[in-house]
C-alpha positions as CSV (number, residue, x, y, z in Angstrom):
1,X,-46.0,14.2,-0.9
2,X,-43.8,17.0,-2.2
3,X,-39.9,15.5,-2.2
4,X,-37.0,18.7,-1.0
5,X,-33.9,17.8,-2.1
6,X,-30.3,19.6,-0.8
7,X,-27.5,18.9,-2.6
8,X,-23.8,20.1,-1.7
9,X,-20.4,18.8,-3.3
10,X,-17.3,19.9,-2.3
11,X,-17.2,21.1,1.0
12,X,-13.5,20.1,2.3
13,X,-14.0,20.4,5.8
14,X,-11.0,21.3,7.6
15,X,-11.8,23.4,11.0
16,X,-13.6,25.3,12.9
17,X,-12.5,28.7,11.0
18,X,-14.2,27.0,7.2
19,X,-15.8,29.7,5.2
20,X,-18.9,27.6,4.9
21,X,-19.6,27.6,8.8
22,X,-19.8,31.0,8.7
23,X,-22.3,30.9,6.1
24,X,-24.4,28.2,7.6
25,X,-27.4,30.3,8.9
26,X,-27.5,32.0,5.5
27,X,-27.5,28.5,4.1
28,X,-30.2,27.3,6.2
29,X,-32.8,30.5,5.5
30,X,-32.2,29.8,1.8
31,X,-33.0,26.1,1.9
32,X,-36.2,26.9,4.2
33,X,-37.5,29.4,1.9
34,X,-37.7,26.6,-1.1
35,X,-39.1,23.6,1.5
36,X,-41.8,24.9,2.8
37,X,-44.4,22.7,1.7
38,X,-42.0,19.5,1.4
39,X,-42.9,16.4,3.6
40,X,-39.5,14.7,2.8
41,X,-35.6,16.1,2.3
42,X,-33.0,14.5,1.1
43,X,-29.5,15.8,1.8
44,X,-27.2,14.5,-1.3
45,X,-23.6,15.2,-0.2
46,X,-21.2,14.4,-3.4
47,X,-17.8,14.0,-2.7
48,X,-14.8,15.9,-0.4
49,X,-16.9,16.4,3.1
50,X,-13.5,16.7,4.5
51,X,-10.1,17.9,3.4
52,X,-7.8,15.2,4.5
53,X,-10.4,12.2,5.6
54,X,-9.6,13.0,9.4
55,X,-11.8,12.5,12.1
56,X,-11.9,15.8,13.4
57,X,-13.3,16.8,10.1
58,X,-16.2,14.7,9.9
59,X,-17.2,15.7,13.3
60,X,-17.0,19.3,12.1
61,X,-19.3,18.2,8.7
62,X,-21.3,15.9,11.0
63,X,-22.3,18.7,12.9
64,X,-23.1,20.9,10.2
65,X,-25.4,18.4,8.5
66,X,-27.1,17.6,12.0
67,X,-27.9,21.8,12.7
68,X,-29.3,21.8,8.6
69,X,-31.5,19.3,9.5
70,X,-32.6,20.5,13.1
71,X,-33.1,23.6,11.8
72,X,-35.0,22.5,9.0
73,X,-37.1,20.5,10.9
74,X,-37.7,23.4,13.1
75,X,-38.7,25.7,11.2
76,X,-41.3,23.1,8.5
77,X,-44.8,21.6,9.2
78,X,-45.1,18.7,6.8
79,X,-41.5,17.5,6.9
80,X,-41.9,13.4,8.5
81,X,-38.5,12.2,6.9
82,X,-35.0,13.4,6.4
83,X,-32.3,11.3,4.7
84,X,-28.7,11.6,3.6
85,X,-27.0,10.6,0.7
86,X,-23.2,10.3,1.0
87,X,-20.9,9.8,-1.5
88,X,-17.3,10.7,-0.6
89,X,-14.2,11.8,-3.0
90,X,-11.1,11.8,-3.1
91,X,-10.5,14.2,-0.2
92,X,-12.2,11.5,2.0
93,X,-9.3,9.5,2.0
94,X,-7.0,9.3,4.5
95,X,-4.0,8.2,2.9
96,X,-1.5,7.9,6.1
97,X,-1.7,4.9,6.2
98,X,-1.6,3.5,2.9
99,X,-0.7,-0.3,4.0
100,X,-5.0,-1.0,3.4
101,X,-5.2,0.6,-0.1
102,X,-1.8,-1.0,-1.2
103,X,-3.2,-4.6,-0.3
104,X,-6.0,-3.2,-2.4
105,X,-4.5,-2.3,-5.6
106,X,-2.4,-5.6,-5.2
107,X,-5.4,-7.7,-5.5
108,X,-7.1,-5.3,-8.3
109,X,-4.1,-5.8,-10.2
110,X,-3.6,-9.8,-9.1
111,X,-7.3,-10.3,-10.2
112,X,-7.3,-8.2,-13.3
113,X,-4.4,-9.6,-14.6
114,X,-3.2,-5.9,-15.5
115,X,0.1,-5.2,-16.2
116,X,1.9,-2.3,-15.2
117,X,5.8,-1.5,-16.7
């Protein structure tokens, strides 16, 4: 088993107009070119997929990561597995409502027994 790895960081999804969309099919070539022989991928995304943590930017990354894998798959013989490996960032946060992550920090701080002047 020969193990493809695709790692991207930093994306910060926004809309439909994103520089990286219109590089996708340029993307995908250059990954298929180096997983030829691979019978599994793994798609590491490390932090900021979106710019705000909306929702309307995850479908627009979810998408994207769905036509790299679909292509992918397409396009290889051996590949019988493709996973994904998410971690977000900061930028994943959607921080409009902040009522959650204050409760958070409250308890952090209750449990810790930090002290803050």
């Amino acid at each position: 088993m020969k193990l493809g790895i695709i790692q991207l960081s930093d994306i910060h999804f926004n809309s439909l107009e994103d520089f990286v969309l219109d590089k996708k099919n340029l993307f995908i070539d250059a990954c298929c070119s180096e997983l030829t022989d691979c019978s599994k991928i793994v798609l590491v995304i490390t932090g900021d997929i979106s710019f705000s943590g909306d929702t309307d930017q995850y479908d627009i990354a979810y998408e994207f990561f769905k036509e790299i894998e679909h292509q992918i798959r397409e396009r290889s013989t051996y590949i019988n597995s493709f996973q994904y490996v998410i971690v977000p960032g900061n930028h994943d946060c959607n921080f409009k409502d902040d009522s959650i992550r204050d409760i958070v920090i409250d308890r952090i701080l209750l449990t810790n027994r930090v002290y803050i002047e």
